[in-house]
N, C-alpha and C positions, 0 to 999 in steps of 0.2 A: 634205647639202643639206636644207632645209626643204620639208613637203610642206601641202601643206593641201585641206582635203575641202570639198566643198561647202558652200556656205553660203546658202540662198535656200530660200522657203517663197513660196508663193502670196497671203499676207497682206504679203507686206514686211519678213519679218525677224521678227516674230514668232514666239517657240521656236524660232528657227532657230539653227543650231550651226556657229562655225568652229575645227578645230583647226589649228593651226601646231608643227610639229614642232621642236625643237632642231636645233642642228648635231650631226651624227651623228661624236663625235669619244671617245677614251679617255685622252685626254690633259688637257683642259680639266675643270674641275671646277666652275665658277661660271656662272651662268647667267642674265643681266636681259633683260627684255623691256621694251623701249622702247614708246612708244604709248600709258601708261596702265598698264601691269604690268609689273612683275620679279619674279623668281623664282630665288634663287639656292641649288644643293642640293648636300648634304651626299656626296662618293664613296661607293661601296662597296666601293672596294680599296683596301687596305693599303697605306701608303709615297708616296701623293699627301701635295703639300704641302695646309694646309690654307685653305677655300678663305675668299673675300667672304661671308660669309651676309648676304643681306640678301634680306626681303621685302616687298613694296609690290603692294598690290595695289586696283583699281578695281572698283566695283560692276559685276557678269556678267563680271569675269576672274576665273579660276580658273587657278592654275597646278600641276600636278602631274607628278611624275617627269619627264619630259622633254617635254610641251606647252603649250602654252599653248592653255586652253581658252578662246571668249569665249562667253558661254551670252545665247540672246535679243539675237543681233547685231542692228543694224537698220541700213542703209542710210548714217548719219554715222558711222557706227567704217569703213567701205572706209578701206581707204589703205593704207602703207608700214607694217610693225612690223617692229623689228629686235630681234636677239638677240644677245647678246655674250658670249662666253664666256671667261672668265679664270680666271688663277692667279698664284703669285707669280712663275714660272718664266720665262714668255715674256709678248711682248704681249699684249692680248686679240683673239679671232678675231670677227669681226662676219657677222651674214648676216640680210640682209633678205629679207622677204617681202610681197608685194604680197597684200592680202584685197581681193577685189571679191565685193562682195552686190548679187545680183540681186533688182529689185523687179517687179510690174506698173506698167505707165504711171499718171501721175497728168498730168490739164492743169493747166498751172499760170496760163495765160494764152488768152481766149477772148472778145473784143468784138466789139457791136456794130457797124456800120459805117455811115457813110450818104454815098451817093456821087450825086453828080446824073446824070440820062439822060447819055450820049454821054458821060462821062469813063470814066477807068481806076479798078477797086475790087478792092481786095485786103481778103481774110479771111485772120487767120494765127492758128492754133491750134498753142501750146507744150504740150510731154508731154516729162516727165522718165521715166526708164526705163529699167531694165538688167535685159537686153540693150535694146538702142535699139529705139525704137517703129518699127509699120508704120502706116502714115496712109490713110485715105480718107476720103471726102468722100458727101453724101449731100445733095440736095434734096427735102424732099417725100417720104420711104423711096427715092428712086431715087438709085442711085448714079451716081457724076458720074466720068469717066476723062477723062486725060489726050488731049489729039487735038479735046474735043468745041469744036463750032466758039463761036469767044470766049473761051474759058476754056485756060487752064494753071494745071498743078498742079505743085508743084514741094518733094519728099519731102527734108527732112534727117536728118538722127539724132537732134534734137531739134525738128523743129516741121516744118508742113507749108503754104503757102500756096498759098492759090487766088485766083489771079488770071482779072479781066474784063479785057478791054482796052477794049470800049465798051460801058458798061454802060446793055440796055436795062431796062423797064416789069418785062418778063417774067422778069429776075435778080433780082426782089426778092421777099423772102422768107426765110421759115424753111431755114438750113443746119443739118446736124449733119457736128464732126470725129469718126471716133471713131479712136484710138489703142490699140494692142493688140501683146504679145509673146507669148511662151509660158508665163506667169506670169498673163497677166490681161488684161482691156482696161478700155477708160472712153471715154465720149462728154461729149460738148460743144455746146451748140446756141447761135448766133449769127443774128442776122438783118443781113442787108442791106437796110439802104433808101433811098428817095429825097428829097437836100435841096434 
């Protein structure tokens, strides 16, 4: 089976390193990495047929002995790679691996709003993030919880919205989201006001 080591730095990938191992087999001799790299290598034992050599390889893959290294991953290389391993004798063995790079949150999306006395106003602040962001909210440095009266907060794995249901005089103003994992946080300041 394929193993793979960490892959996340507190910058987003930045010098950040993922190995993916080969299928761990003695019988297979050829070796491509799907994704952006192949890699196919020469046996060290006597009396294998001999194998596909072919190499291809993408800027920060690196493919040696039996890994595939990706150097300076960033957050678009996440996904599926697969490895195949062949020879003349049987089919080829496939085995994928899933890479996920963890980043700190970035907002991606964070508007003003402007909502008249006595209607309903919603502020919604997006954050991308892996692992998934935590969300709070802030008026004025005071933080704002879920329960306070008028207001629901309402937390997803990508975004976080705060809702008024009758928005008075004294709702308007300077918000801040901020967004935050174990990797890093970031804020966002929006205002609410009256049209």
């Amino acid at each position: 089976m394929g193993t793979l080591s960490p892959a996340s730095d507190a910058l987003g990938g930045a010098g950040a390193t993922a190995e993916v191992q080969r299928l761990q087999t003695r019988f297979w001799q050829g070796f491509s990495w799907g994704g952006g790299a192949q890699a196919c290598q020469e046996p060290g034992l006597a009396g294998w047929v001999s194998p596909r050599s072919q190499m291809r390889t993408a800027v920060g893959f690196i493919s040696e002995d039996e890994y595939l290294e990706i150097t300076g991953i960033t957050r678009e290389q996440s996904g599926e790679y697969e490895c195949s391993a062949s020879n003349d004798v049987a089919a080829p063995v496939v085995q994928r691996v899933k890479v996920t790079v963890n980043y700190p949150p970035y907002i991606s999306d964070a508007k003003n709003t402007g909502v008249p006395v006595g209607q309903k106003g919603i502020l919604l602040c997006e954050a991308s993030a892996v692992p998934s962001a935590d969300f709070q909210w802030y008026k004025d440095d005071k933080r704002l919880a879920e329960g306070q009266k008028g207001l629901k907060v309402e937390n997803k794995a990508f975004f976080s919205r705060l809702t008024f249901f009758n928005v008075s005089e004294q709702d308007y103003g300077n918000y801040t989201c901020v967004a935050s994992n174990q990797l890093g946080n970031t804020n966002a300041s929006m205002i609410l006001y009256g049209e």
